[in-house]
py3Dmol code that shows the C-alpha trace and the ligand (Angstrom):
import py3Dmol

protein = """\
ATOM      1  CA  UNK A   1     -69.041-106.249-152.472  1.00  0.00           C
ATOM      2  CA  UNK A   2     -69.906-104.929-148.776  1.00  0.00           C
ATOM      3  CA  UNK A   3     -73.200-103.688-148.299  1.00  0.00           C
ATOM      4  CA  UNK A   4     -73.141 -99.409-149.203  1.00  0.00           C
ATOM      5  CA  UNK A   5     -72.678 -96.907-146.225  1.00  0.00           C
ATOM      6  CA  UNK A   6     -76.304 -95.961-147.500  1.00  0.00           C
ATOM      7  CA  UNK A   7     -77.767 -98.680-145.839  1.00  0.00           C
ATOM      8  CA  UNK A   8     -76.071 -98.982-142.341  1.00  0.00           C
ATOM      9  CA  UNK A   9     -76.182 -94.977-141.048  1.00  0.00           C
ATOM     10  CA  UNK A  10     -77.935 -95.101-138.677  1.00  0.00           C
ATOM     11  CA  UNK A  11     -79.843 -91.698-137.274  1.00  0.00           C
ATOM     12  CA  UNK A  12     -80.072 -88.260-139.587  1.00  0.00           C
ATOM     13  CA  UNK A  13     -78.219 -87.845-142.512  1.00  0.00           C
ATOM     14  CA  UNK A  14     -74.470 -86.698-140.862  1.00  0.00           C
ATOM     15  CA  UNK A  15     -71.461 -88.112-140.411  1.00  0.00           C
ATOM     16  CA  UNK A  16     -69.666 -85.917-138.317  1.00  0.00           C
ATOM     17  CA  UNK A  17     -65.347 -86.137-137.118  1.00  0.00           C
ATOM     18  CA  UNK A  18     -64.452 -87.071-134.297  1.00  0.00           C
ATOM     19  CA  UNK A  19     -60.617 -85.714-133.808  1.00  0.00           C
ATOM     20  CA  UNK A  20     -59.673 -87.019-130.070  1.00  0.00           C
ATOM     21  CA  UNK A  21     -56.385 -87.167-128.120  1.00  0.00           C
ATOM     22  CA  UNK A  22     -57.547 -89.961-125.575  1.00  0.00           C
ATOM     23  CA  UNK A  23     -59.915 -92.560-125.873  1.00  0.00           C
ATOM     24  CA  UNK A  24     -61.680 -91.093-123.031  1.00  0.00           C
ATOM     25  CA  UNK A  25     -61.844 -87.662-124.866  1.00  0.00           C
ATOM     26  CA  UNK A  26     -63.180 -89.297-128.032  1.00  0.00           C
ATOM     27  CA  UNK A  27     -66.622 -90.830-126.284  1.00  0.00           C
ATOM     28  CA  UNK A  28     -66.836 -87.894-124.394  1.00  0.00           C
ATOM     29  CA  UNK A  29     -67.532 -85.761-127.682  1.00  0.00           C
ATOM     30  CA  UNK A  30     -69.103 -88.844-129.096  1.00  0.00           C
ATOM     31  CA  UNK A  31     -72.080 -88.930-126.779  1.00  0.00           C
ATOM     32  CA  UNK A  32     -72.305 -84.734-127.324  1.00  0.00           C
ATOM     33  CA  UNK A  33     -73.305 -86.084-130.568  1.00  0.00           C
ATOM     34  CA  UNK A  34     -75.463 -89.236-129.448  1.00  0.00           C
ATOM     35  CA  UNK A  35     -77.374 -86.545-126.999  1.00  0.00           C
ATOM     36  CA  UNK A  36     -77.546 -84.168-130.439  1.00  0.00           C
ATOM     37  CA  UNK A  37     -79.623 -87.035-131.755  1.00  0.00           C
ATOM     38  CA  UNK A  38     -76.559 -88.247-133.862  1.00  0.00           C
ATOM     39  CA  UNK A  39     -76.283 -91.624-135.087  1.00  0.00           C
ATOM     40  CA  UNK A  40     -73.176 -92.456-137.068  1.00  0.00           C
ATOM     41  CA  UNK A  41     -69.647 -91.047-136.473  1.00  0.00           C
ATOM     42  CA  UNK A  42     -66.410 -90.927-138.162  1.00  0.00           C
ATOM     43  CA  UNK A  43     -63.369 -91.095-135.940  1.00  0.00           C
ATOM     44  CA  UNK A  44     -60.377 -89.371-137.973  1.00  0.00           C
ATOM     45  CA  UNK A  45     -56.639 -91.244-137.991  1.00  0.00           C
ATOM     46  CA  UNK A  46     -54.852 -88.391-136.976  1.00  0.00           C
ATOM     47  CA  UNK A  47     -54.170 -88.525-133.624  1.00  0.00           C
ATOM     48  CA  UNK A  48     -52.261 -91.248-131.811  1.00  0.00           C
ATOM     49  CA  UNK A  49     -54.973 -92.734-130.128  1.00  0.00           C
ATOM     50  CA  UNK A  50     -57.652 -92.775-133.085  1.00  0.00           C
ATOM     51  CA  UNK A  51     -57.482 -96.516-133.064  1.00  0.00           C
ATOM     52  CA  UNK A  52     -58.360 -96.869-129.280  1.00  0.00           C
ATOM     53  CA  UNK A  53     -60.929 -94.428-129.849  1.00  0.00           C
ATOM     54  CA  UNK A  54     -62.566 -96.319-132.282  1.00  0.00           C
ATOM     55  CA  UNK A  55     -63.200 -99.292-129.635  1.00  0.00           C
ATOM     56  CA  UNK A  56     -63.806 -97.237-126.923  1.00  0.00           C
ATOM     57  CA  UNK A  57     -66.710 -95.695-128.465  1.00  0.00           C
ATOM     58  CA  UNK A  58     -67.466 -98.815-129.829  1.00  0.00           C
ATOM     59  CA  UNK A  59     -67.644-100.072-126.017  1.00  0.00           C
ATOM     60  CA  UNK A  60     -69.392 -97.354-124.033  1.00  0.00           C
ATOM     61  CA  UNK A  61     -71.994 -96.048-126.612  1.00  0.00           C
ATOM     62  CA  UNK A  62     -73.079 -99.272-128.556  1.00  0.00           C
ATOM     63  CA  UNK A  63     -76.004 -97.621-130.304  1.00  0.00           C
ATOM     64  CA  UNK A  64     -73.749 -95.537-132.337  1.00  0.00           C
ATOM     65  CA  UNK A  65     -72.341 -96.918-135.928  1.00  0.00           C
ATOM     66  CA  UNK A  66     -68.773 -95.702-135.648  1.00  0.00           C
ATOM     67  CA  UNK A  67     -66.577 -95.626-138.472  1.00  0.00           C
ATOM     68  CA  UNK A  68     -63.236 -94.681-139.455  1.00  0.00           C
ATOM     69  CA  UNK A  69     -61.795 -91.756-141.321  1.00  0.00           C
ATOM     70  CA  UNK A  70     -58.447 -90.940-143.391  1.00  0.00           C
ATOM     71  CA  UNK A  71     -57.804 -94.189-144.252  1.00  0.00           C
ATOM     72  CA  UNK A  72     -55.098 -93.780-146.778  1.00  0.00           C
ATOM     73  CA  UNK A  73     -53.600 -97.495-146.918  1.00  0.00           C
ATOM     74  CA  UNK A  74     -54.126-100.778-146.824  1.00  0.00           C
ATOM     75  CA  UNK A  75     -52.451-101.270-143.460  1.00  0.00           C
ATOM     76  CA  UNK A  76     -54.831 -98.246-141.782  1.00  0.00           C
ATOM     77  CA  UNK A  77     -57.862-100.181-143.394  1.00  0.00           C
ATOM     78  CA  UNK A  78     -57.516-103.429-141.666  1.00  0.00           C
ATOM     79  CA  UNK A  79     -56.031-101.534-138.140  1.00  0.00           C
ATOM     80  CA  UNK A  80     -59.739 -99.958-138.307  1.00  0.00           C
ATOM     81  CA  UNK A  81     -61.184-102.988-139.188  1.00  0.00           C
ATOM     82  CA  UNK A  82     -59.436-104.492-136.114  1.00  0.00           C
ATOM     83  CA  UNK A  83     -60.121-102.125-133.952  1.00  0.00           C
ATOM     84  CA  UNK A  84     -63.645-102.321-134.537  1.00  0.00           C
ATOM     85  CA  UNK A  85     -64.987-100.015-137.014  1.00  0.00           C
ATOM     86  CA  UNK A  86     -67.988-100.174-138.479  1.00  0.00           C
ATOM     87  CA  UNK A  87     -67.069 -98.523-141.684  1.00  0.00           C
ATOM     88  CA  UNK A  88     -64.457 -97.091-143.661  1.00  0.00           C
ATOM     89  CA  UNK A  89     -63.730 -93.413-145.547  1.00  0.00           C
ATOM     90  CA  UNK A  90     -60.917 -92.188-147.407  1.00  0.00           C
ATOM     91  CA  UNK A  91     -59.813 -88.651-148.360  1.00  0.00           C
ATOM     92  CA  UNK A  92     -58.795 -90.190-152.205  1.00  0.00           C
ATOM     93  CA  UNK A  93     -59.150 -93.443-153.902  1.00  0.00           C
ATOM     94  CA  UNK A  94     -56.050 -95.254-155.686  1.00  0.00           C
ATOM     95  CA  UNK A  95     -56.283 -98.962-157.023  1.00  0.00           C
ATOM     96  CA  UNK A  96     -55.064-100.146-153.952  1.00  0.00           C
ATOM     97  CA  UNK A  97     -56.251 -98.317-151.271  1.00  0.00           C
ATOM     98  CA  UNK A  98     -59.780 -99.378-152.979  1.00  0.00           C
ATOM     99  CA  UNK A  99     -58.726-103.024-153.167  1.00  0.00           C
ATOM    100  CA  UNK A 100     -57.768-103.011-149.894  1.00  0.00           C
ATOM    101  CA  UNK A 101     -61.006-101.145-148.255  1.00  0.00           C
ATOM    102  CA  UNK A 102     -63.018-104.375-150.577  1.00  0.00           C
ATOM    103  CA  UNK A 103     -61.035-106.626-148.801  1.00  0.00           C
ATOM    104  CA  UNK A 104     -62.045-105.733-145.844  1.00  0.00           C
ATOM    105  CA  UNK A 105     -66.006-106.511-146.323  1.00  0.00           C
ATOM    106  CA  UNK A 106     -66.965-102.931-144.192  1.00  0.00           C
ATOM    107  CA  UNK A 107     -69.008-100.478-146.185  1.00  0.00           C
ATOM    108  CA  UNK A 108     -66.655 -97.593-147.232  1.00  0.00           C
ATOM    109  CA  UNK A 109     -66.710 -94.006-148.708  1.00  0.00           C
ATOM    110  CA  UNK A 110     -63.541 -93.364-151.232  1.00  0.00           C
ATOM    111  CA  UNK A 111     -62.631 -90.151-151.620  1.00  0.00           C
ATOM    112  CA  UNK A 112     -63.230 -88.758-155.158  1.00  0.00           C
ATOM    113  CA  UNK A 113     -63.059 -85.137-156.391  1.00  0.00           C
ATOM    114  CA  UNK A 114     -62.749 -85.299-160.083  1.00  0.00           C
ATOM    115  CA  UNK A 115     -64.886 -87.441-162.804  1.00  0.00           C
ATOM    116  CA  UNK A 116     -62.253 -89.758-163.337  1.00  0.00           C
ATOM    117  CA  UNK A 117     -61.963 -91.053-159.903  1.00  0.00           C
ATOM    118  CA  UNK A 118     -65.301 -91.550-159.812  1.00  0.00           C
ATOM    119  CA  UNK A 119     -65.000 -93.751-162.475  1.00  0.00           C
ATOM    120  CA  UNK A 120     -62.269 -95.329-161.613  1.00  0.00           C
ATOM    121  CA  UNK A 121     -64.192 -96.056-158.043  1.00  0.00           C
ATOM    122  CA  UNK A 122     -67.436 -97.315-160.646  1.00  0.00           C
ATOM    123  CA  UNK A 123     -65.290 -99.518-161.980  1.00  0.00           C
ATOM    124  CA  UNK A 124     -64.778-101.509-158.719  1.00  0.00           C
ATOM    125  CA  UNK A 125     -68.652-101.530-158.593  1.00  0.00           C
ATOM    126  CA  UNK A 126     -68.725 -98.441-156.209  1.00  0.00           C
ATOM    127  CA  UNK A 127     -71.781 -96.261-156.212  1.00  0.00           C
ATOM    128  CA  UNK A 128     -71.435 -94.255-153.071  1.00  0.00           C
ATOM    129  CA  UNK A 129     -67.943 -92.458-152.617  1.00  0.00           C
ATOM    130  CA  UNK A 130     -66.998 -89.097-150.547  1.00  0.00           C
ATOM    131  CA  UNK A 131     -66.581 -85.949-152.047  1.00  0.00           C
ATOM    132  CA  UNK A 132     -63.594 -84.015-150.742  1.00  0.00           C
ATOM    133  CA  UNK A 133     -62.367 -81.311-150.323  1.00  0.00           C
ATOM    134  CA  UNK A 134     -66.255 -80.280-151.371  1.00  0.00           C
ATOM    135  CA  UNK A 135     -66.329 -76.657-151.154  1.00  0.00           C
ATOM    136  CA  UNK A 136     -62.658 -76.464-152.873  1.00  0.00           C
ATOM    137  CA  UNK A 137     -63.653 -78.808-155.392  1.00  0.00           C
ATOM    138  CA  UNK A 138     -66.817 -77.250-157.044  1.00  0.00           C
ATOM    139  CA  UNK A 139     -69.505 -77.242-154.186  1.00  0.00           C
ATOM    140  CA  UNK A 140     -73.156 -77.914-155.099  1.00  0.00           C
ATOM    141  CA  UNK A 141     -72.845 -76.719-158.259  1.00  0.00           C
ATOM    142  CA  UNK A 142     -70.511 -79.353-159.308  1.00  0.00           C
ATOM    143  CA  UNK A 143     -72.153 -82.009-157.823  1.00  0.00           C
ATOM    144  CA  UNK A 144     -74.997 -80.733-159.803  1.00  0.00           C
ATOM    145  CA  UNK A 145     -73.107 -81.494-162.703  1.00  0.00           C
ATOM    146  CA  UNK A 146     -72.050 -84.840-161.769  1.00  0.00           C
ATOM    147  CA  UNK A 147     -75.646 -85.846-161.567  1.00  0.00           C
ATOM    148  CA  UNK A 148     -75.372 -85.385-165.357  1.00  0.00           C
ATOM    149  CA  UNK A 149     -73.290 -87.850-165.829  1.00  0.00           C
ATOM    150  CA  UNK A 150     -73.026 -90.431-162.957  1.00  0.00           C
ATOM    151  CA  UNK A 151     -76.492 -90.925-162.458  1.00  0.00           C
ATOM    152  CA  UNK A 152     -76.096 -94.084-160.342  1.00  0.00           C
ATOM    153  CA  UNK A 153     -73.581 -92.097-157.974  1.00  0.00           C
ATOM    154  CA  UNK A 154     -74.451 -90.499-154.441  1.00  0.00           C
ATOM    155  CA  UNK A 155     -71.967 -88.499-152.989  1.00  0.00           C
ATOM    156  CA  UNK A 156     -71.160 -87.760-149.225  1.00  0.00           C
ATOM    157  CA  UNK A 157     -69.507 -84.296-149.519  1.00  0.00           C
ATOM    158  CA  UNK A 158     -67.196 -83.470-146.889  1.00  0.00           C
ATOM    159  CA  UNK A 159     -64.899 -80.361-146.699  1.00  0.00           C
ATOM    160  CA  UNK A 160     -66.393 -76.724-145.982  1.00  0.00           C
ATOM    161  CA  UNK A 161     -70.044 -78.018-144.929  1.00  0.00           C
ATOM    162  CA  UNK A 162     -71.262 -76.114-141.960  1.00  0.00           C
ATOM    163  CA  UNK A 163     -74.286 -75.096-140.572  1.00  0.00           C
ATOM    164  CA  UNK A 164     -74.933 -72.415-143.069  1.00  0.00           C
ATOM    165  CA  UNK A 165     -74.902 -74.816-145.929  1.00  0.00           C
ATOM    166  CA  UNK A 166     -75.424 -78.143-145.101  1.00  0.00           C
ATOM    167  CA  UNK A 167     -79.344 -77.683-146.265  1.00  0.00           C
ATOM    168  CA  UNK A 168     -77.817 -77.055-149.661  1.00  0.00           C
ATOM    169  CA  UNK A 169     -75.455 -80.293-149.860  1.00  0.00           C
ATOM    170  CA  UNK A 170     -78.389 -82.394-148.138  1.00  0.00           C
ATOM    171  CA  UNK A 171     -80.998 -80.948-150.837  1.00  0.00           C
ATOM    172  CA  UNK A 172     -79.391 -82.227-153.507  1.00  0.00           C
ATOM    173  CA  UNK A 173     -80.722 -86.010-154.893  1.00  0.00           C
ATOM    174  CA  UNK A 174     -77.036 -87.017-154.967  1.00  0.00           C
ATOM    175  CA  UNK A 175     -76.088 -86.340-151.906  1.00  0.00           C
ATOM    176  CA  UNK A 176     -76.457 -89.246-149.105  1.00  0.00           C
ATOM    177  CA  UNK A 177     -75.300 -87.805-146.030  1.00  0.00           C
ATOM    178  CA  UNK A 178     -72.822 -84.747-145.027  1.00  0.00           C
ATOM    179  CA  UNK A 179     -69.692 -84.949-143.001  1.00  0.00           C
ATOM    180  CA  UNK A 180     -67.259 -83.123-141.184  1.00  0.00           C
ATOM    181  CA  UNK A 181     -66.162 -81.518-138.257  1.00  0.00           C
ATOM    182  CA  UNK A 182     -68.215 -78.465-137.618  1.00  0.00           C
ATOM    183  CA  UNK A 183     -70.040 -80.125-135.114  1.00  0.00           C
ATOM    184  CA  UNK A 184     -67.145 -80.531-132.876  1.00  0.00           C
ATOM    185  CA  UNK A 185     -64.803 -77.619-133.169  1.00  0.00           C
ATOM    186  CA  UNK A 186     -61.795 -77.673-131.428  1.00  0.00           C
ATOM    187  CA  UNK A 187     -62.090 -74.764-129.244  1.00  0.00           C
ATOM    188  CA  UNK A 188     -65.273 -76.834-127.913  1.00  0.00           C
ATOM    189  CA  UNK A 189     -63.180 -79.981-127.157  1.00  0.00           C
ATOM    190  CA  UNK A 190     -60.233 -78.630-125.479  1.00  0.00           C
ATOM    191  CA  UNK A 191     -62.885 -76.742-123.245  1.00  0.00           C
ATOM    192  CA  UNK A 192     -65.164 -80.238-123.013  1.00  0.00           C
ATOM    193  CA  UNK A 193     -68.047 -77.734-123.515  1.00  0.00           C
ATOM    194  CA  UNK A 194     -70.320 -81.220-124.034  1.00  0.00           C
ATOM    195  CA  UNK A 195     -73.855 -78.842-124.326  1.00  0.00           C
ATOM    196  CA  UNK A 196     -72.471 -76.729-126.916  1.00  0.00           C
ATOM    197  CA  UNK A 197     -71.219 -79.382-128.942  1.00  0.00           C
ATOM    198  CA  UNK A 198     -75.077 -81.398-128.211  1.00  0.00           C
ATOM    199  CA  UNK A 199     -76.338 -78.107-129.557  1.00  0.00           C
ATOM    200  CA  UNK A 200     -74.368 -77.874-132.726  1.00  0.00           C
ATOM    201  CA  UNK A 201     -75.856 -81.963-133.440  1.00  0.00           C
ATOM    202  CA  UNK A 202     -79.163 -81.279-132.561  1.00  0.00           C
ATOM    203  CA  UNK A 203     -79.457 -78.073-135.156  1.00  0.00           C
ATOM    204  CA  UNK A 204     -77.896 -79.915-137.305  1.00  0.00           C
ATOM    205  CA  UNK A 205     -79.870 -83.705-136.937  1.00  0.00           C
ATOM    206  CA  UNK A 206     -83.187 -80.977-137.175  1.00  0.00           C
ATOM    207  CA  UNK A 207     -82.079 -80.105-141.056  1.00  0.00           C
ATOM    208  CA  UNK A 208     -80.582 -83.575-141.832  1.00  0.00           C
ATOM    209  CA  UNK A 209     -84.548 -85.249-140.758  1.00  0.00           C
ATOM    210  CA  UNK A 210     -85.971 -82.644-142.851  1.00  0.00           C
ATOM    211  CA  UNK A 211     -83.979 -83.353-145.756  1.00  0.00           C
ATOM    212  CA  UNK A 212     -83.604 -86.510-145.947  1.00  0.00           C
ATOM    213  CA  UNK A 213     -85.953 -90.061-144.351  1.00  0.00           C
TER     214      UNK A 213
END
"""
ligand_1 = """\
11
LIG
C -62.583 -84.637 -143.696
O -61.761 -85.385 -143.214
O -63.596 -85.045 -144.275
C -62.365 -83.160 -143.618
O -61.370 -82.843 -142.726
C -63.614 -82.448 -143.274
O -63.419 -81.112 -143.582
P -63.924 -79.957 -142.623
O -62.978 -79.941 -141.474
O -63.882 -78.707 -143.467
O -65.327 -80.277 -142.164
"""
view = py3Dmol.view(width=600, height=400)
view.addModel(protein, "pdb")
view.setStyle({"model": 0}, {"cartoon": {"style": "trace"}})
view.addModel(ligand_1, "xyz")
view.setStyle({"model": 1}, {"stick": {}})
view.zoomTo()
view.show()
């Protein structure tokens, strides 16, 4: 099995989106982050260009692990892989999207949101999976519960965190790192306000370090 997203993040404790039209706009809001003091960075396949983005930010900012996000088949997982990323996340976790993300040898997140994709995912020998759509599916207080049971499991919840709770997810022993795309906000991209964005990371990277080593 690939070594567990755990152990290659590099910087605080976020994963934040990265949603970009061009390449060009895509390291743009990466190095926002990068300036923010973030270190790892999920660029989403929903745009046209997601796959270009992944190697330009690969190219201009190599100090930042860049993954890729919304993987949902085995053809998206070896594009990424292809195009350079550095690790893989899903929004949900079937047989063969999971087969497919092993195959690949990258560290990956599956999405779970119910106990029995989690162990379905534990069967494959996964210990670290996303949580998604977090807030929707139970919040802190089921991930509480889930500590019950999966004790070898750490989650990266993603859905719903923002500034106001990401303390919360990142307090709990379960949780790894947070993700998604408060830190870059549309309305901040289309008007390439790059400080605002920085500002966003840096608030946020100031709670991650305090939460988590
Ligand atoms: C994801 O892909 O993880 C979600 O889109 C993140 O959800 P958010 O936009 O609520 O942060």
């Amino acid at each position: 099995l690939s070594p567990v997203l755990s152990s290659v993040i590099r910087g605080p404790a976020l994963l934040p989106i990265i949603q970009a039209d061009t390449p060009d706009e895509a390291v743009a809001i990466a190095k926002a982050l990068a300036d923010g003091g973030v270190g790892s960075v999920e660029v989403v396949l929903r745009t046209r260009q997601a796959l270009a983005a992944v190697t330009a930010i690969r190219s201009a900012l190599p100090d930042l692990l860049v993954g890729a996000g919304t993987v949902l088949s085995a053809a998206d997982a070896n594009a990424c892989k292809d195009a350079g990323a550095q690790f893989l996340v899903s929004p949900a976790s079937t047989p063969k999207l999971l087969e497919a993300m092993i195959a690949t040898g990258l560290p990956f997140a599956p999405g779970v949101a119910t106990p029995s994709e989690i162990a379905m995912a534990y069967e494959y020998g996964l210990t670290e999976v996303k949580f998604f759509p977090a807030h929707l599916s139970g919040g802190i207080e089921m991930l509480k519960a889930l500590r019950g049971v999966f004790q070898q499991v750490r989650f990266c919840p993603t859905g719903g965190i923002s500034q106001h709770n990401l303390a919360d997810f990142l307090a709990l022993p379960n949780v790894f790192v947070a993700g998604g795309s408060w830190l870059t906000p549309a309305n901040l991209v289309k008007t390439q306000q790059w400080g605002q964005i920085s500002e966003l990371a840096s608030a946020a990277s100031a709670i991650a370090r305090q939460l988590k080593t």
